[in-house]
DRENLUM-17097 format. One line per 4 residues: number of its first residue (from 0); their letters; for each residue x, y, z of C-alpha. Coordinates in steps of 0.02 Angstrom, whole numbers, plus 32768, in hexadecimal, padded with zeros to 4 digits. Each point is the difference from the previous one (the first is absolute). Layout:
BEGIN
NUM = a = X,Y,Z | ...;
END
This chain:
BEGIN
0 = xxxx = 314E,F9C4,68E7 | 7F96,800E,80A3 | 7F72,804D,8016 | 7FE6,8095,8070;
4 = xxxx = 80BC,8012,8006 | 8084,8092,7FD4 | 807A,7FE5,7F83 | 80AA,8069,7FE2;
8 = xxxx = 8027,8009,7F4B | 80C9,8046,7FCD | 800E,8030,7F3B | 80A5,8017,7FAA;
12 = xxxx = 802C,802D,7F62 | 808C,7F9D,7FAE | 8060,8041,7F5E | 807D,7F7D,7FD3;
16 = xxxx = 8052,7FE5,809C | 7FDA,8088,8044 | 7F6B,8020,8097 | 7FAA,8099,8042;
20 = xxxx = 7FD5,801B,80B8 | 7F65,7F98,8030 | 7F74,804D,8005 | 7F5E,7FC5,8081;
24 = xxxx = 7F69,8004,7FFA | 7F7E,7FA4,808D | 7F5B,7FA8,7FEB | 7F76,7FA7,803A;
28 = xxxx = 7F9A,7F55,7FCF | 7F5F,8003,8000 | 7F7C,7F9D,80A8 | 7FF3,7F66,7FCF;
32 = xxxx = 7F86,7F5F,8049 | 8036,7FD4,809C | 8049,7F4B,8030 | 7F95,7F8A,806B;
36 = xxxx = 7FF2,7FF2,80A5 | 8059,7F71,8024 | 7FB5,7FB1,80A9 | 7F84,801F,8072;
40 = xxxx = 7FEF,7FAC,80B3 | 7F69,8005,8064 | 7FA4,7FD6,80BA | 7F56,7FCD,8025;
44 = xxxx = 7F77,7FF5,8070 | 7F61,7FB3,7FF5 | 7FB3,80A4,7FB7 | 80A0,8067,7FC4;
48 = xxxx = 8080,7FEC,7F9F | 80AD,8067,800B | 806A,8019,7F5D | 80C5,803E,7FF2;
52 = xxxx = 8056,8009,7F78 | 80CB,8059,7FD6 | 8003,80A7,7FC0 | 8045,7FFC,7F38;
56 = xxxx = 80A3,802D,7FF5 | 801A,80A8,7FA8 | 8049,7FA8,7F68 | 7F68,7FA6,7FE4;
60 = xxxx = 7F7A,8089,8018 | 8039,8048,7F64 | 7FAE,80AA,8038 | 7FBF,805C,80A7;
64 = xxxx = 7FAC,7F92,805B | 7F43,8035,8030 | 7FC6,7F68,805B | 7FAE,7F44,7FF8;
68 = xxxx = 7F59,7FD3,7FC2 | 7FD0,7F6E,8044 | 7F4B,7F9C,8001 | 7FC0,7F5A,8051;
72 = xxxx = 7F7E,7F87,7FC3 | 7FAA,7F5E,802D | 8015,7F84,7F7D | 7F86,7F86,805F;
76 = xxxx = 7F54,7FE3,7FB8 | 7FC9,806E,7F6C | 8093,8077,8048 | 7FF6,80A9,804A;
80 = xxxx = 8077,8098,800A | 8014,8028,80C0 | 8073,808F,7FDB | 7FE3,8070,7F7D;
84 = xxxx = 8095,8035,7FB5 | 8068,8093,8067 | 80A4,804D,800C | 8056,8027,8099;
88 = xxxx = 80B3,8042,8037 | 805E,7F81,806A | 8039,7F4A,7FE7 | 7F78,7FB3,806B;
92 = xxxx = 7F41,7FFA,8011 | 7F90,7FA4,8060 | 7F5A,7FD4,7FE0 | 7F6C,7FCD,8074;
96 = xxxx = 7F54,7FB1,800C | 802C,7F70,7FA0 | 7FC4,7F66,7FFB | 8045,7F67,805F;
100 = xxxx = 804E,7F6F,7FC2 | 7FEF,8038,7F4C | 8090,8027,7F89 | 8019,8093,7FA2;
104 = xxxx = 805A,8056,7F60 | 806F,8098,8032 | 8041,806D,7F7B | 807A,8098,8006;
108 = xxxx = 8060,806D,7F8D | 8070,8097,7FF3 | 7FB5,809E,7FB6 | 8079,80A5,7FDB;
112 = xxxx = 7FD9,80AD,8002 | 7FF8,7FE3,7F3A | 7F6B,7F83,8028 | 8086,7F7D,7FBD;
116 = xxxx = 7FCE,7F5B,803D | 8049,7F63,8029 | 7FD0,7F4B,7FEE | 7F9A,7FC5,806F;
120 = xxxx = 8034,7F8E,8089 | 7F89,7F83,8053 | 8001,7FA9,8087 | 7F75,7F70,8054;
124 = xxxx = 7FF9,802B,80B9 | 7F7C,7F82,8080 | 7FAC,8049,808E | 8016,7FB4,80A8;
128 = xxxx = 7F7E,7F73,8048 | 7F7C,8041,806D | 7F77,7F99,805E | 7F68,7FD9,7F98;
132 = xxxx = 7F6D,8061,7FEB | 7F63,7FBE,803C | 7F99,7F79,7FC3 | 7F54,7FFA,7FC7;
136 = xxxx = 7F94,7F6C,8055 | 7F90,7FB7,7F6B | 7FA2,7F7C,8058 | 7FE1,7FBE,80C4;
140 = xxxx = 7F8F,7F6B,7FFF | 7FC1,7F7A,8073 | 8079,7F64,800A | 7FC1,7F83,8030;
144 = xxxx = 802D,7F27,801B | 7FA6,7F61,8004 | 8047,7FE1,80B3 | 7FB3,80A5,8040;
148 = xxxx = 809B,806D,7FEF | 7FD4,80B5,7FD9 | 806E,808D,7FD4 | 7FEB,8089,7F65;
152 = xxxx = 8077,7FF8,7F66 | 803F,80A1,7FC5 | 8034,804F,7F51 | 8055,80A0,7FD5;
156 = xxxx = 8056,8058,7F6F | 80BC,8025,8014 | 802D,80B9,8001 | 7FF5,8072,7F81;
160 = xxxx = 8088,808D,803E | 8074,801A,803A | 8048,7F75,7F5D | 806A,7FA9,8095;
164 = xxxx = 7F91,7F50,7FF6 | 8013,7FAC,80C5 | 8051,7F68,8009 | 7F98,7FB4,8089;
168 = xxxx = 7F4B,8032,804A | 7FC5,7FEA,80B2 | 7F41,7FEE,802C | 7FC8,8017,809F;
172 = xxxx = 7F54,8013,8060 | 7FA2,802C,808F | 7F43,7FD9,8062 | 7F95,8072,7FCA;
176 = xxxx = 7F5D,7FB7,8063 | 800E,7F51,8031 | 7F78,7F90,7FEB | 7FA7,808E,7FCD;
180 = xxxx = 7FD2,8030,80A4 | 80A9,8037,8059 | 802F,80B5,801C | 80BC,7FEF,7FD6;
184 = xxxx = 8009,80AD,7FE5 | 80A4,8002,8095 | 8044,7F65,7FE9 | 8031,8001,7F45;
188 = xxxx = 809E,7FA6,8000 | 806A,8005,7F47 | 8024,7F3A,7FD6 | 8074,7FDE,7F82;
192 = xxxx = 7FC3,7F80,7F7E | 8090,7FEF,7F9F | 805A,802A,7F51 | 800E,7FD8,7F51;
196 = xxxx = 8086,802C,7F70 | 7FE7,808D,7F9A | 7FAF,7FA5,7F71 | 7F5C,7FBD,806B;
200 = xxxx = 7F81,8066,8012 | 7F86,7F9B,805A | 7FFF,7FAB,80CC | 7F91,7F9D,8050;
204 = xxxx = 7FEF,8032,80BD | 7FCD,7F4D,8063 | 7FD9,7FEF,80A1 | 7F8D,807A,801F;
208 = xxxx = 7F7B,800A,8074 | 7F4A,7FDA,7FBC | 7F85,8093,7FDA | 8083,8089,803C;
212 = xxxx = 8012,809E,7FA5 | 80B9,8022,7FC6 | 806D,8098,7FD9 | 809C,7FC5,7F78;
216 = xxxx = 8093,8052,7FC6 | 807C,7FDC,7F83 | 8095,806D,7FD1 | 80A2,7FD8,7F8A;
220 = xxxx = 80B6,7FF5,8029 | 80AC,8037,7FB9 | 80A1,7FF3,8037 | 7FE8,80B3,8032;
224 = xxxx = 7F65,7FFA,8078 | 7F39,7FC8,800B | 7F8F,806D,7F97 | 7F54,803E,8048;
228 = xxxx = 7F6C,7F84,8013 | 7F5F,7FFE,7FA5 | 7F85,7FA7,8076 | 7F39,7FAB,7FFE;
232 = xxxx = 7F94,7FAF,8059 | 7F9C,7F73,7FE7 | 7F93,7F74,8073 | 803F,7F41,8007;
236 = xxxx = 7F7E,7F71,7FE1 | 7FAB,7FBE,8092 | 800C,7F51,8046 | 7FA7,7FA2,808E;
240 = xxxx = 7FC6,8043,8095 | 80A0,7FC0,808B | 7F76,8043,809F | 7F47,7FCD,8027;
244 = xxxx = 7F6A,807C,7FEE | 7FEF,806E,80B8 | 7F97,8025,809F | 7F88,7F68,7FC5;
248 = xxxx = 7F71,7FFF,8058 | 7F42,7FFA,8000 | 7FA2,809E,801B | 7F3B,7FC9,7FFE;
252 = xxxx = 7FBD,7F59,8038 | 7F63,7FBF,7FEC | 7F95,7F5E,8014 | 8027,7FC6,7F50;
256 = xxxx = 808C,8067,7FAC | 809D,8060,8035 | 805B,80B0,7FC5 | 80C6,7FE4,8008;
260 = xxxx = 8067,808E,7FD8 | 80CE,8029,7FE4 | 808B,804D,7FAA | 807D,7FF1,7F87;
264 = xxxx = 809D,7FA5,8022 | 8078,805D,805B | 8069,8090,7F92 | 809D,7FA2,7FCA;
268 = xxxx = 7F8F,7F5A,7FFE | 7F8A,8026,7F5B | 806E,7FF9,7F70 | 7F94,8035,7F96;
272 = xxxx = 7F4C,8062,7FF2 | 7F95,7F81,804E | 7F95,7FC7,7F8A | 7F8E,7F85,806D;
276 = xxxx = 7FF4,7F92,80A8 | 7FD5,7F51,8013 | 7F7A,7FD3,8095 | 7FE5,7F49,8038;
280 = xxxx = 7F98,7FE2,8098 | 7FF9,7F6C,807D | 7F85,7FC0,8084 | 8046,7FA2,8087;
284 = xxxx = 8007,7F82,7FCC | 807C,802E,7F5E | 7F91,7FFE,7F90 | 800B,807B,7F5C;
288 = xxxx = 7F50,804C,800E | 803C,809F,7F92 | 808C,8018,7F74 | 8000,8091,7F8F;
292 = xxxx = 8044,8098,7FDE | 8000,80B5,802D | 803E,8082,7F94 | 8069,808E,8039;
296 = xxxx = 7FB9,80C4,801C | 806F,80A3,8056 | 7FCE,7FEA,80A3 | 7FE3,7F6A,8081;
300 = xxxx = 7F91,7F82,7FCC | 7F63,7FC3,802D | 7FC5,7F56,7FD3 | 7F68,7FB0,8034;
304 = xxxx = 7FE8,7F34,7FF9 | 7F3E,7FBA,800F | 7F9E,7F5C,801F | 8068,7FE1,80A6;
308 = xxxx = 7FBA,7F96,8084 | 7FC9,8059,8093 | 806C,7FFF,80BF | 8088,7FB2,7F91;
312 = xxxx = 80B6,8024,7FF8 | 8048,801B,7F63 | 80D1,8018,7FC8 | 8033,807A,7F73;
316 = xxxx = 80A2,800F,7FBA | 8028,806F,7F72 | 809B,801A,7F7E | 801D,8095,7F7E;
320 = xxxx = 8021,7FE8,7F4D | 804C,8078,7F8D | 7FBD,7FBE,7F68 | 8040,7F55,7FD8;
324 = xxxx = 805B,7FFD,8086 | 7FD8,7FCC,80B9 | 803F,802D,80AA | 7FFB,7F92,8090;
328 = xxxx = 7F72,7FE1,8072 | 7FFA,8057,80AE | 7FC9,7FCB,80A2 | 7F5C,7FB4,8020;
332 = xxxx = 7F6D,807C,804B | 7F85,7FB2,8058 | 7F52,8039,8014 | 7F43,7FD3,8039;
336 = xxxx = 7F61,800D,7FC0 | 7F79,8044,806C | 7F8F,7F8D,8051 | 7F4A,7FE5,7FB7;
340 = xxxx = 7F6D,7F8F,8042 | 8035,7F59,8031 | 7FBC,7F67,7F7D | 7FB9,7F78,807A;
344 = xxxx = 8055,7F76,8053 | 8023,7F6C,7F99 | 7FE1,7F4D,8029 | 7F8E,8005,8080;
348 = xxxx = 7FDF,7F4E,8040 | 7FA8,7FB5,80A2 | 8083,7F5A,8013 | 7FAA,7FD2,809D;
352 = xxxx = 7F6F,8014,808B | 7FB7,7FC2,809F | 7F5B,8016,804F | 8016,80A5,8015;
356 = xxxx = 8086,804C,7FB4 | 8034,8008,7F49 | 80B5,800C,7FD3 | 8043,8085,7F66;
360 = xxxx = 8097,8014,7FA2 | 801E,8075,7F6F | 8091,8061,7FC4 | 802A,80C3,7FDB;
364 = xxxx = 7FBF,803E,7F4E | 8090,7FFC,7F83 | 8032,8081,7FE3 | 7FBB,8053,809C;
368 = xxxx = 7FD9,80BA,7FB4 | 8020,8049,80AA | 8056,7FEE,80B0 | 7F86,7F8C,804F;
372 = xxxx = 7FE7,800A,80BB | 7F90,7F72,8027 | 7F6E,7F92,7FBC | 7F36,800D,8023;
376 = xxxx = 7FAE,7F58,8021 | 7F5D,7FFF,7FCC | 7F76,7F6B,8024 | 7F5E,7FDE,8008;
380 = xxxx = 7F6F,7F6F,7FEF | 7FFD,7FC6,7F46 | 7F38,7FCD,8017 | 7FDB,80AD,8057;
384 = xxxx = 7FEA,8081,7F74 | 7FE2,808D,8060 | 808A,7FFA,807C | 807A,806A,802C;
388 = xxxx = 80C3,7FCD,7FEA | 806B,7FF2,80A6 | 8095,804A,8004 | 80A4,7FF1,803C;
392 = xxxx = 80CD,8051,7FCD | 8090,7FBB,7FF1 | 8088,807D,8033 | 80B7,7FEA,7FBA;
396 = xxxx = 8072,80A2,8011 | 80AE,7FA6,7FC7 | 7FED,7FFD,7F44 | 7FB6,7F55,8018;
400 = xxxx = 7F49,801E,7FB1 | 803D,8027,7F4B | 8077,7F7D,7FF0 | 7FC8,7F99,7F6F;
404 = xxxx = 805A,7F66,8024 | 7FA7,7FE5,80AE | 7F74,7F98,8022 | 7F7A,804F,8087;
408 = xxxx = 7FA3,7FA1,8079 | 7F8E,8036,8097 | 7F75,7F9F,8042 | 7F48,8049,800F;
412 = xxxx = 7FB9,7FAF,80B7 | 7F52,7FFC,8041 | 7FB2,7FC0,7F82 | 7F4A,7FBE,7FF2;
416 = xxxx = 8020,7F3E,7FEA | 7FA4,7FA6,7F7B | 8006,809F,7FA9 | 8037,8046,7F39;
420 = xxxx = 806E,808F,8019 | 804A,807F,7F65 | 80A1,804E,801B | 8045,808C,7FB4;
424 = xxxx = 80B9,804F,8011 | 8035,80C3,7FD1 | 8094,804C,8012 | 8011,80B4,8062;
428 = xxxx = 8050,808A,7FC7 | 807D,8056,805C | 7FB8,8080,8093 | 7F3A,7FAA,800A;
432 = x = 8067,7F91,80A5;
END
């Protein structure tokens, strides 16, 4: 017999062949367990999931019925229970805040009003794909190449929820502070560096500019959307100065030593920190007279070369380093010592004479010290000890008197004949004319 049912029961009495009326009497069976649910259907979203399932026929409740119990759990991991174990009235339920991307065990059964119970049924229901969750940047490091390519390699960690693992990641950056020295504060301009599948978890980002400040992002990928971005910064390596030190030029002159001063490269010319400058210096004649180095400070520098010649012209031309590395050399500065006392001429001779006048040649002192503006002739009788030198200058405005490859000649007239004569030459400074 069923249970929960009513039976009709008809007794008759029999004697021989004989039979009385019927007689009837009603009953019922007892509840008994209720059958099975027998299928359940359900939807999903990335955080929900949306369970129907037919109502038991009243054949197979076996009783009254007083509703489903149902609960859900997470058989990933160690496993968790997300939903405790509840009863409610109609054939569906959905439940919320779940977890993307991850599968889980749904259970239901039929309870009666005699807290009969069925079997339970089970079903494995996956939650939609959502986009990633954010990764976590581990590392950003200077990347660096023997042919002077910079750029920063970067490392992260993949997710750790939503459970939905990307299937790509993109990196991308921006300029901080270029060289250092820019204010890129309105000009930061997203560049896309490129992506990787969703089992790398490391990028190198090339071509980079030197000594520059970065901002980079990476962020995961799934077929549903782009996650958020975890971001860092970090400084590339430096590399060779591409621009010349600035506003060379000598701020304090004197007889035997000069001050030059100037800047650092221009920004987006340095590269790198600056470490030191090279200094070579050249008379006129291109000579090296100086070649050392300089090393760096904050501000401009000063830098002060001795044990120059006097009234000469010197060339400096000066390069930055950044460590092992050197920039290029910029234009020449030229500068001049200030002028001191002039040596004396140099070989004075007397090539010829007559009887009275005396010829003499000599040529300017090398090198001349000074702008020379003329020469003083000086004679007088060798034999005569106590007399007084004659004098006589030799004017020469053009340049002419302090050129060291010219020879001098004047001729000193009225002359005593038959008489010893000393000459002297010196040269005269500029203003005694």
């Amino acid at each position: 017999m069923e249970y929960y049912a009513t039976y009709n029961i008809s007794i008759i009495a029999v004697i021989r062949r004989a039979e009385s009326l019927p007689m009837i009497v009603s009953g019922d069976t007892r509840d008994g367990d209720p059958s099975a649910i027998e299928s359940v259907s359900y939807t999903s979203t990335a955080s929900s999931l949306r369970f129907v399932w037919e109502e038991p026929s009243c054949e197979s409740l076996h009783g009254v019925l007083d509703g489903y119990e149902y609960d859900l759990y997470d058989p990933t991991g160690v496993g968790r229970t997300v939903q405790d174990r509840t009863t409610i009235r109609g054939n569906s339920v959905e439940i919320t805040d779940l977890d993307a991307c991850t599968e889980y065990r749904f259970r239901i059964r039929v309870v009666t009003t005699q807290l009969k119970r069925s079997e339970w049924h089970m079903e494995m229901a996956m939650t939609n794909i959502s986009a990633p969750g954010m990764p976590v940047i581990t590392e950003l490091t200077t990347y660096q190449e023997d042919s002077g390519t910079t750029g920063l390699t970067i490392s992260w960690q993949p997710p750790s929820s939503p459970p939905c693992q990307p299937t790509h990641y993109e990196i991308k950056y921006y300029v901080l502070q270029g060289d250092m020295c820019e204010d890129n504060s309105r000009d930061r301009i997203m560049t896309s560096a490129g992506t990787v599948n969703g089992s790398t978890f490391t990028f190198n980002v090339l071509e980079l500019r030197p000594n520059s400040e970065y901002m980079v992002f990476v962020r995961g990928r799934t077929s549903s959307g782009y996650g958020d971005s975890d971001s860092q910064s970090a400084t590339t390596g430096y590399s060779y100065p591409t621009g010349p030190p600035t506003n060379i030029q000598s701020t304090s002159i004197k007889k035997r030593s000069i001050v030059f001063s100037w800047g650092k490269p221009e920004c987006g010319d340095r590269n790198g920190p600056i470490s030191s400058y090279e200094v070579m210096l050249s008379n006129s004649t291109g000579d090296v007279v100086y070649h050392g180095n300089a090393s760096a400070s904050a501000g401009p520098e000063l830098f002060e070369i001795f044990d120059l010649i006097p009234y000469s012209i010197y060339r400096i031309r000066i390069r930055a380093w950044n460590y092992e590395l050197a920039g290029e050399y910029g234009p020449a500065i030229w500068a001049q010592t200030d002028e001191s006392k002039p040596a004396p001429p140099i070989e004075v001779k007397l090539p010829s004479s007559d009887q009275e006048s005396i010829t003499v040649e000599w040529m300017s002192p090398n090198p001349p010290l000074g702008r020379i503006m003329g020469y003083y002739i000086l004679y007088w009788e060798t034999d005569d000890v106590g007399a007084t030198p004659q004098t006589f200058g030799i004017e020469c405005r053009d340049g002419q008197c302090s050129d060291i490859d010219y020879r001098f000649s004047t001729i000193i007239p009225h002359l005593q004949r038959d008489t010893n004569y000393s000459v002297q030459a010196s040269a005269i400074l500029a203003g005694v004319l």
